[in-house]
SEZAGU-857719 format. One record per residue (C-alpha): residue in three letters; x, y, z. Coordinates in steps of 0.001 Angstrom, whole numbers, plus 524288, in hexadecimal, padded with zeros to 5 digits. Layout:
N
alaXYZ
...
This chain:
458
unk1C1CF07962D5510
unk1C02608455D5FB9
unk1C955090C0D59AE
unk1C69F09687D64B3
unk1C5130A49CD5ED9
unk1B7AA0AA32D57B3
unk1BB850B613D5325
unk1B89B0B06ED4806
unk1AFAD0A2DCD46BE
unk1B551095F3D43BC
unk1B465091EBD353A
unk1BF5609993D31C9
unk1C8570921FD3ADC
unk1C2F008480D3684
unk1C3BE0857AD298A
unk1D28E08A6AD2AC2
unk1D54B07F72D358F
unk1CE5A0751CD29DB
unk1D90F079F8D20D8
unk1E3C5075C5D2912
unk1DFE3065E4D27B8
unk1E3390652FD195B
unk1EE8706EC1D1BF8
unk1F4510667BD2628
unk1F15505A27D1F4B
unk1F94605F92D1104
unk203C8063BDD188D
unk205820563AD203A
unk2061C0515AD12BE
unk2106405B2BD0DD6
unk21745056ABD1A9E
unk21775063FBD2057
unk20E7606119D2C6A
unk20EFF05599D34B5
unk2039605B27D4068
unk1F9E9065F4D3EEF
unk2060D06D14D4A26
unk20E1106E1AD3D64
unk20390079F1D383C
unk20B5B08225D3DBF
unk201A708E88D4333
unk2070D09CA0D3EC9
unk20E390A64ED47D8
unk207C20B2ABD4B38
unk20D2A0BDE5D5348
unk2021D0C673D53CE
unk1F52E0C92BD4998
unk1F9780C995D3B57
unk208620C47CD3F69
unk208210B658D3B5B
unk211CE0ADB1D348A
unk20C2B0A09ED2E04
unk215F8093E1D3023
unk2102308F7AD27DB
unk20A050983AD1BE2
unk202FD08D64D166B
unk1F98A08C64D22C2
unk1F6C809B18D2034
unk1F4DF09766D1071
unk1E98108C13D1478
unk1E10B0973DD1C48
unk1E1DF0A0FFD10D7
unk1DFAD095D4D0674
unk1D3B00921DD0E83
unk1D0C70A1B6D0DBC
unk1D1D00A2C9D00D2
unk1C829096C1CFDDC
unk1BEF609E75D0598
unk1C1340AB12CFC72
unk1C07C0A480CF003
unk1B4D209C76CF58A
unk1AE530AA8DCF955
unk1B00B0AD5FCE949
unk1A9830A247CE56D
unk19DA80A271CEDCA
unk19C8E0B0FDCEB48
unk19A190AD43CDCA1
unk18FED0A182CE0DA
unk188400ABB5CEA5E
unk188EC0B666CDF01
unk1836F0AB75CD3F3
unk178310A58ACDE28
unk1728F0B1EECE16B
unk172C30BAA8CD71E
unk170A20AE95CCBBA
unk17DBC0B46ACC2C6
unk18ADD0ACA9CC3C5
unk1901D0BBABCBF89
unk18C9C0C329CCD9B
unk193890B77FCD543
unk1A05A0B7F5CCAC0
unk1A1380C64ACCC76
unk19DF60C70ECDA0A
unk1A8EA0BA83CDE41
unk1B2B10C245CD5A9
unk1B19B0CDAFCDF70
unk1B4AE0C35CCEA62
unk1C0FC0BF2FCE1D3
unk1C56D0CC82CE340
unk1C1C30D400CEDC3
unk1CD2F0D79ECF4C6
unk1C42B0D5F7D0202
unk1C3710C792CFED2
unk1D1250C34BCF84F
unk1D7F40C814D052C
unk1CF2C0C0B4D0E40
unk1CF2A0B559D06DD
unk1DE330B49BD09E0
unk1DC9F0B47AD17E7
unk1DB5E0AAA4D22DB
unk1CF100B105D2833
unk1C02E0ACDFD2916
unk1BA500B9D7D2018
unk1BC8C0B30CD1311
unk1B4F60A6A2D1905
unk1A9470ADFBD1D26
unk1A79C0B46BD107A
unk1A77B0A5D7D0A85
unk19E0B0A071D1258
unk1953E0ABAFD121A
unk193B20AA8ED051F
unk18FB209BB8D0636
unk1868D0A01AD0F4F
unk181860A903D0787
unk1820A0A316CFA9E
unk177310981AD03CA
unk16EC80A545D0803
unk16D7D0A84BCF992
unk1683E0991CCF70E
unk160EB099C8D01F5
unk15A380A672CFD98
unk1592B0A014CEEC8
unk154FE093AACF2E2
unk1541909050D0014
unk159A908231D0264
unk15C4507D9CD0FAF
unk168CA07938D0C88
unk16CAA08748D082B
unk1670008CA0D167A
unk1719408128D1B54
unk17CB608634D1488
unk17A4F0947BD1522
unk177A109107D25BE
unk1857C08B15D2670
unk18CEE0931AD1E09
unk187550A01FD255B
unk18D95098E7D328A
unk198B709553D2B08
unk19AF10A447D2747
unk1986F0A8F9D35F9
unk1A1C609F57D3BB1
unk1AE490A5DBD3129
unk1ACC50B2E1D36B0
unk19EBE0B779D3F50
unk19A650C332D3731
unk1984F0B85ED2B79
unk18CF10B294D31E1
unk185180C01ED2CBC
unk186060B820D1F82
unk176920B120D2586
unk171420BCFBD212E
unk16F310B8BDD1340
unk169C80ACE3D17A4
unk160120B103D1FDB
unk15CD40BA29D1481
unk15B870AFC1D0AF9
unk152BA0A8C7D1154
unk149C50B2D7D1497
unk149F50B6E7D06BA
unk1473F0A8C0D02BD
unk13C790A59CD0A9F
unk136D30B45FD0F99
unk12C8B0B525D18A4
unk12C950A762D1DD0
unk13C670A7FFD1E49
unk13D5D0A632D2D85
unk134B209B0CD2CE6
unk13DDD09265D2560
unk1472A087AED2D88
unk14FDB08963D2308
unk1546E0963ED27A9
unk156580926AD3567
unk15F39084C7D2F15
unk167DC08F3DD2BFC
unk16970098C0D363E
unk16D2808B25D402B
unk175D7086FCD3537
unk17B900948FD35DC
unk1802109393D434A
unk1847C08310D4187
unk18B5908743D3566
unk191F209437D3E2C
unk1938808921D4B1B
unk1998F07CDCD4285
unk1A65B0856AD3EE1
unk1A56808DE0D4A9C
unk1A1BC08351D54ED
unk1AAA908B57D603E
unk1A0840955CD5F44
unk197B108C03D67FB
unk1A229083C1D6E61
unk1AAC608D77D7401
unk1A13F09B1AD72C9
unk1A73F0A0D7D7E4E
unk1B4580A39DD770B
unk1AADA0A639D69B2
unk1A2F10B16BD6E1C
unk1AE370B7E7D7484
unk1B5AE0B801D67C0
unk1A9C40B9DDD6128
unk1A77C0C799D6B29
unk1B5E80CAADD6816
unk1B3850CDCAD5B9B
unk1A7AA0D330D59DB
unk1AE690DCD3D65C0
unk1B9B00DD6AD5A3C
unk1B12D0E13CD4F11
unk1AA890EB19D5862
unk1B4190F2FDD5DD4
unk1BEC00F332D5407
unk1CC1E0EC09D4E77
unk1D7CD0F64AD4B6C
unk1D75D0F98BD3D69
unk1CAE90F311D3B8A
unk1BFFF0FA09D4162
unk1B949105DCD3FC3
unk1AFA110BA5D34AC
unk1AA4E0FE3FD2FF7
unk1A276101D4D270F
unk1A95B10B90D200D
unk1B6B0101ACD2072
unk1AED70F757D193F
unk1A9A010116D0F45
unk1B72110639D0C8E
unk1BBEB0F932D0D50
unk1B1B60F351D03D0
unk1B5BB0FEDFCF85F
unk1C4F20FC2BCFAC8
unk1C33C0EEB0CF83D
unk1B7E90EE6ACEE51
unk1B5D70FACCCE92F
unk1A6D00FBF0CE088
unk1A5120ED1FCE4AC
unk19FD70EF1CCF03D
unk198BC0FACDCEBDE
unk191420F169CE025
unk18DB70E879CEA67
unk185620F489CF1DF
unk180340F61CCE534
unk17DAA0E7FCCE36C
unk175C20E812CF05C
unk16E590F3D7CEBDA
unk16ABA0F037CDE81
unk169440E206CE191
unk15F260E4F1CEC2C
unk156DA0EAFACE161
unk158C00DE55CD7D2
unk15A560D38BCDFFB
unk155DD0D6F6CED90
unk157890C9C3CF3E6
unk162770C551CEDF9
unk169CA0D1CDCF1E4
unk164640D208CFE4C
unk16A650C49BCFFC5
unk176FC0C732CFBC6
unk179090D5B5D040C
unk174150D263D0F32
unk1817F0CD18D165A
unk189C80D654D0FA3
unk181F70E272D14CF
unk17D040DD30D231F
unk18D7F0D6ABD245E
unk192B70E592D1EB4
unk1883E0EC22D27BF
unk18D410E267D32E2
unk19BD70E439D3019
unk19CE20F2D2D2EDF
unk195450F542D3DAB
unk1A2310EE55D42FB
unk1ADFA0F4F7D477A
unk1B7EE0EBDED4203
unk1B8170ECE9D3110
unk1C0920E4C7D29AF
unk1C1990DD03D1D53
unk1BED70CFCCD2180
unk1B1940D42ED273F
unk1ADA90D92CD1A96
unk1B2770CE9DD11CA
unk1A5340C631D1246
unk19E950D0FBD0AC7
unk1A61F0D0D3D00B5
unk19DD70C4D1CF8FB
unk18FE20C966CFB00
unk195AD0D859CF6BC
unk19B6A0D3A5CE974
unk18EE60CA9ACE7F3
unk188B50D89ACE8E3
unk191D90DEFFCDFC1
unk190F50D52CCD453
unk1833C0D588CD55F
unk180C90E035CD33B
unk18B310E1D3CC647
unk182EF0D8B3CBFA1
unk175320DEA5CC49A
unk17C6D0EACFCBE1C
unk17FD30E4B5CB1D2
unk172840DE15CB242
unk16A430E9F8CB1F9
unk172FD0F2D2CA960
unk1792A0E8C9C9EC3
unk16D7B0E0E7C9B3B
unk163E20E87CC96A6
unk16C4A0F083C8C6E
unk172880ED61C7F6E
unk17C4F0E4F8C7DC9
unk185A70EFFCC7B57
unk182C50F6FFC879B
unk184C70E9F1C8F48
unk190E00E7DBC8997
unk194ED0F53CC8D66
unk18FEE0F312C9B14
unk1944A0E691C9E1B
unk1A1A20EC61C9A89
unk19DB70F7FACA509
unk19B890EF81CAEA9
unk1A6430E681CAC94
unk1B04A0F154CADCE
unk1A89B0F547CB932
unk1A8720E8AECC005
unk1B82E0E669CBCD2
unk1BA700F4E6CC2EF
unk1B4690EFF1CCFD6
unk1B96B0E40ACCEB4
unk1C9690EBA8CCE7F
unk1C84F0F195CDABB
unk1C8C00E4EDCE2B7
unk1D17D0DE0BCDB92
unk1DB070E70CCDA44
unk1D9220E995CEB24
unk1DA680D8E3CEB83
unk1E5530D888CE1DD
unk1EDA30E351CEB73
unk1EA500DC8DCF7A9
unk1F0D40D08ACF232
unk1FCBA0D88BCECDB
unk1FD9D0DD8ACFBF5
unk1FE080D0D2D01B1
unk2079C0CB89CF60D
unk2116B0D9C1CFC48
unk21BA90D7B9D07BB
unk217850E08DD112C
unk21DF00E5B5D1D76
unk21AE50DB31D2727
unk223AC0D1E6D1ECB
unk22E260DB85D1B13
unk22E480DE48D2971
unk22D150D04ED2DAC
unk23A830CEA5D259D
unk242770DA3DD2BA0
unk23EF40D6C8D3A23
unk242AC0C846D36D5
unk24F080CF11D3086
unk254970D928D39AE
unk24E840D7BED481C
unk257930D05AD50EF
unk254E30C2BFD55BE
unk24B2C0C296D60BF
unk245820D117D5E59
unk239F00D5DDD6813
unk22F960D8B8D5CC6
unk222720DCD0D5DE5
unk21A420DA3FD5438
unk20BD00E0ACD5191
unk1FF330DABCD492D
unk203300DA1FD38FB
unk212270DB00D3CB2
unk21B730D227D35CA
unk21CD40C615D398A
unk22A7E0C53DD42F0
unk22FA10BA09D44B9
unk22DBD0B4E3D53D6
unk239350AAEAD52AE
unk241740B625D4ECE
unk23DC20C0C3D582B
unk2342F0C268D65A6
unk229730C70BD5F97
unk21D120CBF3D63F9
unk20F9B0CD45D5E8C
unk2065F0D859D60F9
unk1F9C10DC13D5D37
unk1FB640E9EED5B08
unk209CA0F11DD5F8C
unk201570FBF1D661D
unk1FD280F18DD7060
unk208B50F4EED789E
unk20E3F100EBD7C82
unk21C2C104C9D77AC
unk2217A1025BD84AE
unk21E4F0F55AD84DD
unk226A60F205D79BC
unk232DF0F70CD802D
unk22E710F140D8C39
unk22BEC0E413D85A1
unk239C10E3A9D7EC3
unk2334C0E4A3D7228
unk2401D0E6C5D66B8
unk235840E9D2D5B1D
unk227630ED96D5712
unk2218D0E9EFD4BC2
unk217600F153D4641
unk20D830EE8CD3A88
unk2034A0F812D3381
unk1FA680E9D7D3461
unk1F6EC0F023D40A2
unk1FD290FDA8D44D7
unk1F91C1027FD36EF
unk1EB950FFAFD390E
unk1EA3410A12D431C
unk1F2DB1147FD3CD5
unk1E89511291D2FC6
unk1DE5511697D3965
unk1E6FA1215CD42C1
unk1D80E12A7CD48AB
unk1D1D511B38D4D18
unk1DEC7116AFD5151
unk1E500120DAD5886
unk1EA15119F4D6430
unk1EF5211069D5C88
unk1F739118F7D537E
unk1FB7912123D5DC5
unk200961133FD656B
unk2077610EF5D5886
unk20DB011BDFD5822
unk2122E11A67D6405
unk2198410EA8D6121
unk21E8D112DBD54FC
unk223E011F7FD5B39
unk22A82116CDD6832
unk2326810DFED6083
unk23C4010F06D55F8
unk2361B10B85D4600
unk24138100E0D41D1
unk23B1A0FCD0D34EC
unk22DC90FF18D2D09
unk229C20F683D2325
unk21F820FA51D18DF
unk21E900EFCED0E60
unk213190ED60D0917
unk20C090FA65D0ECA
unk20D6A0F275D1B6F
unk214AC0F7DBD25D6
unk21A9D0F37ED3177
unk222B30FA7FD39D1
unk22F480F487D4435
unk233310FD27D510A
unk23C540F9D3D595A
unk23A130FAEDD6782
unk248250FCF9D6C23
């Protein structure tokens, strides 16, 4: 039960290692496993160079993923019904979920982001009960479910904010004097503390891996760091285009209309994008939690749009501006799709690590000295000596001749990421150079507008 590793909380891991019973106990039944040792673990050479034996174990994590993603849809259509009262903001508002390109790629992955933007939104979709009616049993399920977000990934456990909010707005002055309130903050931390139980029992190895990466975030992760705020912006128009922009709107006009009700629903999107952007470290993942409470924004405010302009006229002019706005709405709608439907074409093209994968298999000798850097190809250890590194700039040339070393193996996964960014990497260019310019090029690969790049050392 102890992963012993809290980089990330515990949930994740325990819902995966759940998955494996019925796995294991289907494929004793198919006769392909006889002991839980017959799961055979993959083989990994160094970050982002894996091969599955078996594919299917790698299949039951991304299902699991994907239940997640589809789940997020769902509940993004309950919370947009329950708190604005029309079954139209939470249709239009989950259809942005379908197919947002942010959340179709992390809902094929084996990571905890996609889980923490589910949960959230059960916590949430409790706050918003909580502020309507104010049940215990809603102060019991939002309590867990805010734990149960904090213990997928840490930043989640912002996702109280709407809580305590709703309960203030429920009850105002005499808010703090309620036990109801204080039920849920203690179920907060039992609900974080039942899935993350390590966090207590073995704390010394927690808050060191906790420190390591709020050190990471801080000072900086190659290729991911620098200019926050103006990343996520840039990111948030390449991947939504005017959505994002209608749900500023949405905050703006609904804090006119519906004051609490907006309030409610911004308040973790713009304290988590406020908390985000201060860090050094910007990436995807961070800001795929948004996502739901943005296009709750954005659909909102369509139909306060439509609302206040198409109502009150005749029925010609509706007719005319319903059609408007459709062909509005279908315009912002394009942009993502079309962004989701090429990031599936790109994972459905060969690219360079396989392409390269085959012609090292193909035409390196038996027993070849390779080195190998993060995002290579995948060579095959039984085949050569092969040697995993994090980055190829970690040694100097010198110690590649010295070592006996036959090839290098390069891959834009991670020498590309400096030469995108040349003035804030400059030392690590200049290394890579280096390399490039001591040994001789044998073969580069660019399938796919992936490239990766073979020297031989001697």
């Amino acid at each position: 039960m102890n992963p012993h590793f809290f980089n990330y909380p515990s949930l994740f891991f325990y819902i995966n290692a759940l998955a494996y019973i019925p796995y294991y106990l289907f494929g004793k039944l198919a006769g392909v496993f006889n002991t839980p040792n017959d799961i055979l673990p993959p083989i990994s050479l160094t970050m982002g160079v894996t091969l599955a034996q078996m594919p299917t174990s790698v299949w039951l994590g991304r299902i699991i993923t994907i239940c997640f993603g589809v789940g997020t849809v769902g509940l993004t259509y309950i919370v947009g019904k329950q708190i604005t009262g029309r079954k139209v903001v939470g249709l239009l508002a989950s259809l942005m979920v379908a197919i947002s390109p942010t959340n179709v790629w992390h809902s094929r992955l084996i990571t905890p982001d996609t889980y923490v933007t589910f949960f959230s939104l059960i916590s949430f979709l409790a706050s918003i009960l909580v502020y309507q009616q104010g049940k215990t049993w809603q102060y019991v399920v939002a309590g867990i479910f805010v734990g149960l977000t904090a213990s997928s990934k840490y930043n989640g456990g912002l996702i109280i904010l709407p809580l305590l909010l709703a309960h203030i707005l429920h009850y105002g002055k005499v808010a703090f004097k309620q036990p109801k309130l204080y039920l849920a903050l203690l179920l907060c931390g039992m609900g974080f503390l039942a899935v993350t139980p390590f966090a207590v029992l073995d704390s010394t190895v927690f808050l060191a891996d906790m420190q390591a990466e709020v050190y990471h975030y801080t000072t900086g992760h190659a290729g991911m760091e620098g200019n926050s705020l103006e990343w996520y912006f840039n990111y948030m128009w390449a991947t939504g285009g005017g959505l994002y922009l209608l749900a500023i709107l949405g905050i703006l006009c609904g804090s006119i209309l519906h004051p609490k009700e907006i309030n409610l629903l911004s308040i973790f999107p713009l304290v988590y994008f406020a908390f985000i952007s201060r860090f050094v470290v910007r990436n995807d993942q961070t800001f795929l939690p948004l996502t739901p409470f943005l296009f709750l924004l954005a659909a909102w405010f369509i139909i306060i749009l439509f609302d206040k302009l198409g109502k009150p006229q005749t029925i010609l002019f509706q007719r005319r501006f319903l059609a408007v706005l459709a062909s509005f709405v279908i315009a912002m709608l394009a942009f993502p799709i079309s962004k989701t439907i090429a990031d599936t074409h790109s994972l459905l093209t060969i690219n360079s690590r396989e392409t390269a994968r085959i012609w090292i298999d193909k035409n390196l000798p038996l027993g070849t000295k390779i080195a190998i850097e993060s995002y290579s190809p995948f060579v095959n250890p039984s085949r050569f000596s092969v040697h995993g590194f994090h980055r190829m700039i970690d040694h100097e040339p010198e110690w590649y001749l010295e070592q006996d070393f036959d090839y290098l193996v390069f891959s834009q996964g991670m020498y590309g990421r400096f030469f995108q960014q040349p003035e804030q990497y400059e030392s690590e260019t200049l290394q890579y150079d280096e390399l490039f310019g001591q040994f001789e090029l044998t073969k580069k690969f660019l399938d796919g507008n992936y490239e990766v790049r073979v020297y031989r050392v001697k």
